[in-house]
C-alpha positions as CSV (number, residue, x, y, z in Angstrom):
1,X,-103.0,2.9,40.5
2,X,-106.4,2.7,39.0
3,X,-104.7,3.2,35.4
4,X,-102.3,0.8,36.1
5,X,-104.7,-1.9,36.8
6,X,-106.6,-1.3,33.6
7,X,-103.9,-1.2,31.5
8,X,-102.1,-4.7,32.0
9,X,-104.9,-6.9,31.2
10,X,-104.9,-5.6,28.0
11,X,-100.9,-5.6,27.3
12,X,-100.4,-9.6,28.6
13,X,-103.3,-11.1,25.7
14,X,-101.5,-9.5,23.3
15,X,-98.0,-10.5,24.4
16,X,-99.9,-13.8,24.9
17,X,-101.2,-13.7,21.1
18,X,-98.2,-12.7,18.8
19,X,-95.3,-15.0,20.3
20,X,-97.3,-18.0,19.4
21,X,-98.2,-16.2,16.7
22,X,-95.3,-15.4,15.3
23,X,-93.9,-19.5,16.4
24,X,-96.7,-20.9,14.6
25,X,-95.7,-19.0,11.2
26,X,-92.4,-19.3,11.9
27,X,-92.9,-23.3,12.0
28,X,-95.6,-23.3,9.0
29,X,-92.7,-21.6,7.0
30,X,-89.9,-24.1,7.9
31,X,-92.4,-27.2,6.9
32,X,-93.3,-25.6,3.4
33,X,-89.6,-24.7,2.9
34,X,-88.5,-28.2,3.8
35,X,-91.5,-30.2,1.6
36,X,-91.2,-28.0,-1.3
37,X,-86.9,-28.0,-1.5
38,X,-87.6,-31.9,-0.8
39,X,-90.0,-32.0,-4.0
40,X,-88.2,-29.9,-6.2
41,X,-85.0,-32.1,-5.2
42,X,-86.4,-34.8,-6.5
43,X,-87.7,-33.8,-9.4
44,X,-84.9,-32.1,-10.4
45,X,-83.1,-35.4,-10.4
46,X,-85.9,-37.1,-12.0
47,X,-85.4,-34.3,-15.1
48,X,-81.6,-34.4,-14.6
49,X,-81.5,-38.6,-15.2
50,X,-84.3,-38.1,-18.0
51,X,-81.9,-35.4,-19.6
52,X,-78.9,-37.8,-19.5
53,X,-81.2,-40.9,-20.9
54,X,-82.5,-38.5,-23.8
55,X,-78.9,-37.6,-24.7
56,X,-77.8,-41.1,-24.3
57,X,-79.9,-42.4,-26.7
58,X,-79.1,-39.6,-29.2
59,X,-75.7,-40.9,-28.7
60,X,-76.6,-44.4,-29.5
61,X,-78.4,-43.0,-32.8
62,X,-75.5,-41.1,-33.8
63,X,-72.6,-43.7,-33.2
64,X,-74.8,-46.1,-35.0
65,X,-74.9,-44.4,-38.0
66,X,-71.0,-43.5,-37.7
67,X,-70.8,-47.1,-37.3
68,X,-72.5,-48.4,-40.8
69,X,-71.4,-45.2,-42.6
70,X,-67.4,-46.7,-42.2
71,X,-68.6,-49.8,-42.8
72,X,-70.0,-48.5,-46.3
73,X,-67.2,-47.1,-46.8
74,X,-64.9,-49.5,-45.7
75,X,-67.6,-52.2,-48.3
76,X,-67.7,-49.4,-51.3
77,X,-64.0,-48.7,-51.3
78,X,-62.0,-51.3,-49.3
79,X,-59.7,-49.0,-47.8
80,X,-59.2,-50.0,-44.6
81,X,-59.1,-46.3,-43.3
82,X,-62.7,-46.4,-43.2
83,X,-62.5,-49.0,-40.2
84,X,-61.2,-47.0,-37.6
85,X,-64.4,-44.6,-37.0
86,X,-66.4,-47.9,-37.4
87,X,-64.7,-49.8,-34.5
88,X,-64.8,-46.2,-32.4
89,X,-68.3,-46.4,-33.0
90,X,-68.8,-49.9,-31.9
91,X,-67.1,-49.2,-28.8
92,X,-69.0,-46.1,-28.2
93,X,-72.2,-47.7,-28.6
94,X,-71.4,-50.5,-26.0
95,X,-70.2,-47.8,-23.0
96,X,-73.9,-46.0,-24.5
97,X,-76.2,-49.4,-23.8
98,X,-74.6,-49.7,-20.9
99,X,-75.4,-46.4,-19.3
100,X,-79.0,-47.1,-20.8
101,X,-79.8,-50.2,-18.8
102,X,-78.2,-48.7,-15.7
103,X,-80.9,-45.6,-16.2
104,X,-84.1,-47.6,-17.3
105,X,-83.2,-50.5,-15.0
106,X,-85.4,-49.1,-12.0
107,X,-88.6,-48.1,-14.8
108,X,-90.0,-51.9,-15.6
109,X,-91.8,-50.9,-18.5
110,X,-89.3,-48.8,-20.0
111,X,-86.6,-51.3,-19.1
112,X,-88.9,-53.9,-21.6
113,X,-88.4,-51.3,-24.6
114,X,-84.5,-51.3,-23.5
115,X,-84.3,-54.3,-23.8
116,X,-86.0,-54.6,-27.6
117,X,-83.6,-51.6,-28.5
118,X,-80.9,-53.9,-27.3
119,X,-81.6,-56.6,-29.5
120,X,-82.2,-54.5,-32.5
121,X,-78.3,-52.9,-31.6
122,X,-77.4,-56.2,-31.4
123,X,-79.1,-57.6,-35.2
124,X,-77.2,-54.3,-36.8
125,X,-74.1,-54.8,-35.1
126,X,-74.1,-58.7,-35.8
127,X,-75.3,-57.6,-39.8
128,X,-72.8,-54.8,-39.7
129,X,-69.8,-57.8,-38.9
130,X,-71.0,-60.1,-40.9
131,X,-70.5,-58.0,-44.5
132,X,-67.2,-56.5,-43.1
133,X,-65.7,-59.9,-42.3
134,X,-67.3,-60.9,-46.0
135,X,-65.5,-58.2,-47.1
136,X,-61.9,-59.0,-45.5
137,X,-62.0,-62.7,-46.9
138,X,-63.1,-62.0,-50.7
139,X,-66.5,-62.8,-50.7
140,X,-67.5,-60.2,-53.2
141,X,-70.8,-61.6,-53.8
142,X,-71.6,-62.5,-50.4
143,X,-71.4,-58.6,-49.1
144,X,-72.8,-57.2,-52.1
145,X,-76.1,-59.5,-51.6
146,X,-76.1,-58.2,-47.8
147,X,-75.6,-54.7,-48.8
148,X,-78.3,-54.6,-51.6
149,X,-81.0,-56.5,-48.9
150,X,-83.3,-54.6,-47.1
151,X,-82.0,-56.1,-43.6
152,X,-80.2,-53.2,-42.3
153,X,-82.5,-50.8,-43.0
154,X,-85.3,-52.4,-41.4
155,X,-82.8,-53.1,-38.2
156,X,-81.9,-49.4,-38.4
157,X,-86.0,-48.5,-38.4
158,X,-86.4,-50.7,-36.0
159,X,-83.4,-49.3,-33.6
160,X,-85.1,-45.4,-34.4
161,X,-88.6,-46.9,-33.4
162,X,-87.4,-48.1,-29.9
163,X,-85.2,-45.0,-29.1
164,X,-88.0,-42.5,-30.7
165,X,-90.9,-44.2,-28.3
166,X,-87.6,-44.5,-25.5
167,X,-87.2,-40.5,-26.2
168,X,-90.8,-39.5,-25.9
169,X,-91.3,-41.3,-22.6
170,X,-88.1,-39.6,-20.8
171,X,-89.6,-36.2,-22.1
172,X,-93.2,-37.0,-20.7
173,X,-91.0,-37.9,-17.5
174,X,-89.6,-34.9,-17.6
175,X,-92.7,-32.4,-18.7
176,X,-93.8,-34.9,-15.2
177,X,-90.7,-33.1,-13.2
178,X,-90.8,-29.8,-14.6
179,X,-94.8,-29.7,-13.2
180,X,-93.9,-30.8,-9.6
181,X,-91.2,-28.3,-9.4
182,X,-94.3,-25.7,-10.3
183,X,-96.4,-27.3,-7.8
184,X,-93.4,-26.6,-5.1
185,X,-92.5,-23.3,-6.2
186,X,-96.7,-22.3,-6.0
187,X,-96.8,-23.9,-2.6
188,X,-93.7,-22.2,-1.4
189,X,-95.6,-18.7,-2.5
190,X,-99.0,-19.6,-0.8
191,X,-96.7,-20.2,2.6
192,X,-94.7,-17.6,2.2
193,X,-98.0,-15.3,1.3
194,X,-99.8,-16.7,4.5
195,X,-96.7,-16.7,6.8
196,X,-96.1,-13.1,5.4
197,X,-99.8,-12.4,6.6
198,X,-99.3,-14.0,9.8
199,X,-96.4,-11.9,10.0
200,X,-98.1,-8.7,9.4
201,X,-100.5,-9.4,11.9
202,X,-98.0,-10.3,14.7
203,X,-95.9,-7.3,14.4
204,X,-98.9,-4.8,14.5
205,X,-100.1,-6.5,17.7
206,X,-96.3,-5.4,18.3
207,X,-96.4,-2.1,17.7
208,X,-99.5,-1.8,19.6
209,X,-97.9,-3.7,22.8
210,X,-95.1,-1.2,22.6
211,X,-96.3,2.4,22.1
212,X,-97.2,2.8,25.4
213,X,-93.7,1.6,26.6
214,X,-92.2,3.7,23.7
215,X,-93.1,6.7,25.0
216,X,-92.7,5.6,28.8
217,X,-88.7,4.9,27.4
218,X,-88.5,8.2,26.3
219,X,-89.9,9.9,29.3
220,X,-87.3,8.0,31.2
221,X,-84.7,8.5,28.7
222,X,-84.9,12.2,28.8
223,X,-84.9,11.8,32.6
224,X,-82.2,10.2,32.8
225,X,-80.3,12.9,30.6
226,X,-81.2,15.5,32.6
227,X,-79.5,13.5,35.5
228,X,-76.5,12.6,33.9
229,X,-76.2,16.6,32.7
230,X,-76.3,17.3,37.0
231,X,-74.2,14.7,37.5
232,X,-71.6,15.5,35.0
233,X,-72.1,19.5,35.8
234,X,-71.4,18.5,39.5
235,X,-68.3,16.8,38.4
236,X,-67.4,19.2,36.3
237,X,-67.5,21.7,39.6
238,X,-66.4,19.1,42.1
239,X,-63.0,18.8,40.3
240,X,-62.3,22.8,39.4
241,X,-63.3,23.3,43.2
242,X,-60.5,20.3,44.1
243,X,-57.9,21.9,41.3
244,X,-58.4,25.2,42.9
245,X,-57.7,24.0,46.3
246,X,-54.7,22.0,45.0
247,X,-52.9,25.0,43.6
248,X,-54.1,26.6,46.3
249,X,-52.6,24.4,49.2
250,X,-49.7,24.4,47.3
251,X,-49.2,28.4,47.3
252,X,-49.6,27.4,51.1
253,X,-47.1,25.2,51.0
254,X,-44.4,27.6,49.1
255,X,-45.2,30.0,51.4
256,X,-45.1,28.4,54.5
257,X,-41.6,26.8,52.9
258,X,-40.6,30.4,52.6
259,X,-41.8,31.7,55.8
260,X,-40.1,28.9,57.8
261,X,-36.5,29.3,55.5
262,X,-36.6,33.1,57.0
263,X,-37.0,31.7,60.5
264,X,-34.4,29.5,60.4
265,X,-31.8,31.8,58.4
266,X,-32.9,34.6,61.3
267,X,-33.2,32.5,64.1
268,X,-31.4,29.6,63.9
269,X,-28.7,30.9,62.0
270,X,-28.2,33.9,64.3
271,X,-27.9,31.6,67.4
272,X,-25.4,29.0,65.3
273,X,-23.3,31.8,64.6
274,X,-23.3,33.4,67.6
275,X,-22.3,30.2,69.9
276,X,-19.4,29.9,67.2
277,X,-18.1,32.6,67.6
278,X,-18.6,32.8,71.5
279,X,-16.7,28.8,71.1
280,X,-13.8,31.1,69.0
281,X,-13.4,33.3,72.1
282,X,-13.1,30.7,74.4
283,X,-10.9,28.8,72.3
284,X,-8.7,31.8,72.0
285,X,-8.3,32.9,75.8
286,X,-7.6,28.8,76.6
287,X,-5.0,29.5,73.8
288,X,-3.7,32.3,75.4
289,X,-3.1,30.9,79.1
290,X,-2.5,27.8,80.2
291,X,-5.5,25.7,78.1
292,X,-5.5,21.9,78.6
293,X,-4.8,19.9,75.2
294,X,-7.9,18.0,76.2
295,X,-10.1,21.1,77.0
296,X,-9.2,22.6,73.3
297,X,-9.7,19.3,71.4
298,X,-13.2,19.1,72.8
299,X,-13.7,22.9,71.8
300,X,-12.3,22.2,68.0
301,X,-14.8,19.6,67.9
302,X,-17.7,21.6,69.1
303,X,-16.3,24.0,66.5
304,X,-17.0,21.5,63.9
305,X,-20.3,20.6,65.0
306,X,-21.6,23.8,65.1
307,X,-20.1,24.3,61.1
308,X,-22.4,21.4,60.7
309,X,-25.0,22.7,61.9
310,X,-24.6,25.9,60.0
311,X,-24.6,23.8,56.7
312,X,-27.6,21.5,57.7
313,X,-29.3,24.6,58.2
314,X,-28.5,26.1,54.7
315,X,-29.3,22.7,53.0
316,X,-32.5,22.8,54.8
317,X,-33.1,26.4,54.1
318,X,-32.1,25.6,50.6
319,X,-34.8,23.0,50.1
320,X,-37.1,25.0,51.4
321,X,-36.6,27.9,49.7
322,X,-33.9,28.1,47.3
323,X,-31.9,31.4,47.9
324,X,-30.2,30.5,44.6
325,X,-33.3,31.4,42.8
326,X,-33.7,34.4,43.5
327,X,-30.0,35.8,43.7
328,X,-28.4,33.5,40.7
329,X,-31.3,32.7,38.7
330,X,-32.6,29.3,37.3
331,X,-29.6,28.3,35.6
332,X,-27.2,28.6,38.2
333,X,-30.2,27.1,40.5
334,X,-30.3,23.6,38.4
335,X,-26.2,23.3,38.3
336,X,-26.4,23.7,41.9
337,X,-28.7,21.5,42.8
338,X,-27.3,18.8,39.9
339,X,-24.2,19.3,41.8
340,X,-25.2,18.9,45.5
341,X,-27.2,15.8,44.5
342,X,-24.2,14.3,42.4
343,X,-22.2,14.4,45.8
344,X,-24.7,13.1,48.0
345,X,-26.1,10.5,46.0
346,X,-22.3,9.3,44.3
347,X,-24.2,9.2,40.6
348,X,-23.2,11.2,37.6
349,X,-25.0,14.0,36.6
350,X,-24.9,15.7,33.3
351,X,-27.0,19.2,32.7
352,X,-27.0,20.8,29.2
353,X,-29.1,24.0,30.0
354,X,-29.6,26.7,27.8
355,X,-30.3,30.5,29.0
356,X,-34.3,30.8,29.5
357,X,-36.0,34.3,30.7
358,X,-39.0,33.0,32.9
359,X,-41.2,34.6,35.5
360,X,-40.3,34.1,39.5
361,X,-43.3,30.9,39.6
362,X,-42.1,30.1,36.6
363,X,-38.2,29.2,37.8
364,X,-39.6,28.1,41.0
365,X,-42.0,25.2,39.2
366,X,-38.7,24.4,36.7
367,X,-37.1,24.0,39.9
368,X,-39.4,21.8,41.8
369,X,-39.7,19.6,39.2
370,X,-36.1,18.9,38.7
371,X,-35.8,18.7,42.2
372,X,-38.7,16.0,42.9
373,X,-37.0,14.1,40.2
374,X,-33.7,13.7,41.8
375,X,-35.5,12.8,44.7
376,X,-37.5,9.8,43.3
377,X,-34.0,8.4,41.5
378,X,-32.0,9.0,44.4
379,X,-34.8,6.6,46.1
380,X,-36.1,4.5,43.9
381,X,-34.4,4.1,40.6
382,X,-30.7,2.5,41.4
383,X,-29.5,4.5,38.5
384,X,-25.8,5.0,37.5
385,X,-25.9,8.2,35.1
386,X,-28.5,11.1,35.0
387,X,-29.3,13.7,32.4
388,X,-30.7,17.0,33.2
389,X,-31.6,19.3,30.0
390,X,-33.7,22.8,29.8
391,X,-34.1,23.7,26.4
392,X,-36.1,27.0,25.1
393,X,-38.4,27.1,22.1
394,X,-40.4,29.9,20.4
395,X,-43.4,29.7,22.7
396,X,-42.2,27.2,25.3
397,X,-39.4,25.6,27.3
398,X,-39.1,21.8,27.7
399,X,-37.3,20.5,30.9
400,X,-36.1,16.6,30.6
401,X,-34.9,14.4,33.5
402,X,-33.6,10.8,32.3
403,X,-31.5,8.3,34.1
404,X,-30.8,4.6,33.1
405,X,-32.1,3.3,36.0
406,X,-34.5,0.2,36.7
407,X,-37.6,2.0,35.3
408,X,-41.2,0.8,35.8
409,X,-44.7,0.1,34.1
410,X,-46.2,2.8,33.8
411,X,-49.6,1.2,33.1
412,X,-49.3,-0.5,36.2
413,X,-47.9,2.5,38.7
414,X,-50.7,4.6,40.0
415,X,-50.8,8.2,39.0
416,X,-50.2,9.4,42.0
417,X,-46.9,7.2,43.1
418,X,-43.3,8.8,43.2
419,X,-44.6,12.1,43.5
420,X,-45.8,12.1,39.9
421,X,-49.4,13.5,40.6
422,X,-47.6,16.8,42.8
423,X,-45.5,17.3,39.4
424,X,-48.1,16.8,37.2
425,X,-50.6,19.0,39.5
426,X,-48.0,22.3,39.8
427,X,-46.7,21.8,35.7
428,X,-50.5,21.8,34.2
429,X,-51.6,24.4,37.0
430,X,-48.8,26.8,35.4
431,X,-50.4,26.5,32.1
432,X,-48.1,23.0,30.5
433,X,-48.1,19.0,30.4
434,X,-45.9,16.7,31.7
435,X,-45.2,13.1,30.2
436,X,-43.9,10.0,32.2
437,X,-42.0,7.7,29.9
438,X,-40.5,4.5,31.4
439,X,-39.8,0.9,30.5
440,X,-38.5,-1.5,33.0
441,X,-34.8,-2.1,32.9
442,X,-34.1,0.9,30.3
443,X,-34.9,3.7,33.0
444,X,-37.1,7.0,32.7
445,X,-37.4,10.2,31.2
446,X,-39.9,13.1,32.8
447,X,-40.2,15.7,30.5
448,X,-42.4,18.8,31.3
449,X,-43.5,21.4,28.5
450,X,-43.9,25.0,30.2
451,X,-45.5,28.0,28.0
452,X,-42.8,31.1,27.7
453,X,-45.5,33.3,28.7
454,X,-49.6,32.3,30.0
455,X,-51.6,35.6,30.4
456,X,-52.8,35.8,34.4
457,X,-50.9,32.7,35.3
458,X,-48.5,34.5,37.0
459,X,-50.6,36.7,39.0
460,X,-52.3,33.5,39.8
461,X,-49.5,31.6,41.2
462,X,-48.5,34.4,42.8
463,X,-50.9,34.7,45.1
């Protein structure tokens, strides 16, 4: 109790330190990322526009002297060949201007050295015109007097000064960009450096907080294993102990099945045959004298009641304890019992056995499991046609009952309905599996997998 105490005022300042801790980096870092991507944004447009002006303006330069080199030619030669790259380059430099003012129209002073460029274009376009249209009416001496001037050279100076002074101010603009995208990226790596720090320091307050409950975890951990081993070791015993008194209760079973056949084929039987044949005397003496019609109907018809009797005695003995077994063997057994239920139940039963050499519990689990199949169709499956096959293997048999009855879900029917869990319990107690396939409306097969021979399991069952 005393450690207790002691210990959790030190464990809640530190939970108290690094959650804020950590929230407060976590929020420093989130503002930097956010200012700096907002900077660099920017700038990178900034550089991005200043890129396009600078090309634009190459592009003016370059379709302006496209332009006066066809109209040279076009002066020089006459060939009017040479006028198709000049008017390209006419129209090339108006889309150019116009892309120029759009850029420099938000930069005042810049937009004042535009506008001088514009008027310079304009001065060696209208010069440019003028000798061509000279030149397409015949004035040869009126082109050759503007060609030898120095006019358009000093409008072409001119137009080189303006997009020179135009060029170097995008590229300071953009040497402008280029050092706030530095500035962002550095104050992205002193935030990340300090939240990094910040970091560091939260999660060793971290590790401190949780040592102590580390190695209380494992203490409980291993506990808990060691529980979970009793548990599972108790389980482990609970359901051998449960499977032993399952096969057990039902040797009891057999037996008492056995022991109560005996009684009733030496009890019962002995009386049932003994008051028929005392009824057969009787019967024969009335006969013999002067018996009333009446008197002898009534002793016929005790007669028959008592050969009832006698055959409700050996179907129950039968069920009980098949005498079959044991004096005709399994395959005579199932054809039997296929037989006896086809007349009760009015369904058709087909067998296809073939000749199998099995021990006494053996037979006597083949047989139960046929029989508690024809039990559960004869109550629950409305079926028409059933299917009874034994079939012997190398190292095992395989016993199949089918029918084309109204079949069920099996994930929805509890293990232990129809009598399934009794099969399944007696089949994997002598040593195989049993499988339960059904679907609803296409009926159901049970097939069970017995082992030819399973070292003790005899003398097991036996017992």
């Amino acid at each position: 109790m005393t450690w207790f105490s002691f210990k959790r005022p030190l464990t809640l300042p530190k939970m108290a330190i690094s959650l804020p801790l950590a929230l407060l980096a976590t929020c420093i870092l989130l503002v930097i990322n956010e200012t700096g991507y907002d900077q660099s944004t920017q700038a990178l447009h900034a550089i991005s526009r200043a890129s396009d002006a600078r090309s634009s303006l190459n592009k003016l330069l370059q379709h302006m002297l496209d332009a006066e080199t066809g109209q040279r030619g076009y002066l020089l030669t006459g060939d009017p060949r040479y006028l198709e790259p000049y008017n390209i380059a006419l129209a090339d430099v108006g889309q150019t201007m116009d892309e120029l003012r759009d850029f420099y129209a938000p930069i005042p002073e810049e937009f004042a050295q535009m506008a001088q460029l514009g008027r310079n274009v304009q001065r060696k376009l209208a010069e440019m015109d003028l000798s061509v249209r000279m030149r397409k009416q015949g004035n040869e001496d009126a082109w050759k007097f503007v060609l030898m001037t120095d006019v358009g050279k000093e409008h072409m100076d001119a137009i080189r000064s303006e997009a020179t002074r135009l060029i170097n101010s995008t590229a300071l603009r953009m040497d402008v960009g280029q050092a706030q995208v530095i500035r962002s990226l550095q104050l992205s790596r002193i935030g990340i450096a300090a939240v990094a720090a910040a970091g560091l320091l939260a999660f060793y307050l971290y590790l401190r907080q949780t040592n102590a409950l580390k190695l209380a975890g494992e203490n409980q951990k291993e506990a808990l294993l060691q529980e979970r081993d009793q548990l599972e070791q108790q389980v482990r015993d609970r359901t051998a102990s449960l499977g032993e008194l399952a096969t057990h209760l039902q040797q009891v079973r057999e037996q008492e099945r056995g022991h109560l056949a005996r009684e009733l084929h030496d009890e019962l039987g002995a009386l049932l045959t003994a008051a028929k044949l005392d009824v057969a005397r009787i019967k024969s003496k009335l006969s013999a004298t002067t018996g009333t019609p009446d008197l002898l109907d009534r002793l016929q018809h005790l007669t028959e009641t008592l050969n009832r009797g006698i055959a409700l005695k050996r179907r129950i003995i039968e069920d009980l304890r098949p005498s079959s077994l044991t004096n005709l063997g399994l395959h005579a057994s199932l054809e039997i019992l296929a037989r006896e239920f086809s007349e009760r139940s009015g369904m058709e039963v087909a067998t296809e056995l073939e000749a199998v050499t099995l021990d006494e519990s053996a037979q006597l689990t083949v047989y139960r499991l046929v029989q508690e199949s024809l039990t559960n169709i004869g109550k629950y499956a409305q079926s028409k046609q059933v299917d009874i096959s034994l079939r012997r293997y190398e190292s095992h048999i395989e016993v199949g009952i089918s029918d084309n009855g109204q079949g069920f879900d099996t994930t929805r029917v509890k293990a232990s309905t129809h009598g399934l869990a009794g099969m399944r319990h007696r089949v994997e107690a002598a040593g195989g599996r049993l499988s339960v396939e059904s679907t609803p409306g296409q009926g159901t097969r049970i097939t069970g997998v017995l082992p030819i021979s399973v070292p003790g399991a005899s003398a097991s069952a036996a017992h």
